[in-house]
Phi, psi and omega in degrees: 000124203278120186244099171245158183264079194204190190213203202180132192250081197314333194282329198286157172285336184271121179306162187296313192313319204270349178278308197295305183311284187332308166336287184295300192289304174001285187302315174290332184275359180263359191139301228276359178196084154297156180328150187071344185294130174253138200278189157293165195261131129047256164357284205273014169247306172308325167305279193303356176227031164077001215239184154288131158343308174304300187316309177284317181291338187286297193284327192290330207271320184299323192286333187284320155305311184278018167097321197303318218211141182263106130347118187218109172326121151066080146188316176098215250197110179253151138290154182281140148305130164244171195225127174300132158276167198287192193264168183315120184290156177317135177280167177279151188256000000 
């Protein structure tokens, strides 16, 4: 079972959905939870991180529109392969 490494903070102004997603993308653009890796199911993140089921589904539903995780029926939530975009160009000085 895939353990991940962070905790989520109730006291902070930025609501939990929006903490677990920065989390989760943070870990996928650094590596750490490479392409093909399958998170925990729903239940079982919301369980292992203290919160509601809605709350995991939210950060989960965000990751997906925006490409870091594939929804696969009946299988649960993989990461995507990503491509870093590139960086801004510099303006002339």
């Amino acid at each position: 079972m895939l353990q991940l490494p962070f905790t989520l903070d109730a006291g902070r102004s930025t609501p939990l959905y929006q903490q677990l997603y920065d989390s989760l993308v943070s870990q996928i653009r650094s590596g750490a939870l490479p392409a093909g890796t399958k998170l925990p199911g729903k239940r079982t993140l919301a369980a292992q991180l203290a919160i509601g089921v809605n709350t995991v589904d939210t950060a989960y539903q965000m990751l997906v529109a925006e490409g870091y995780l594939e929804s696969r029926p009946k299988s649960g939530f993989f990461v995507q392969e990503i491509s870093e975009p590139l960086s801004p160009p510099v303006p002339a000085a």
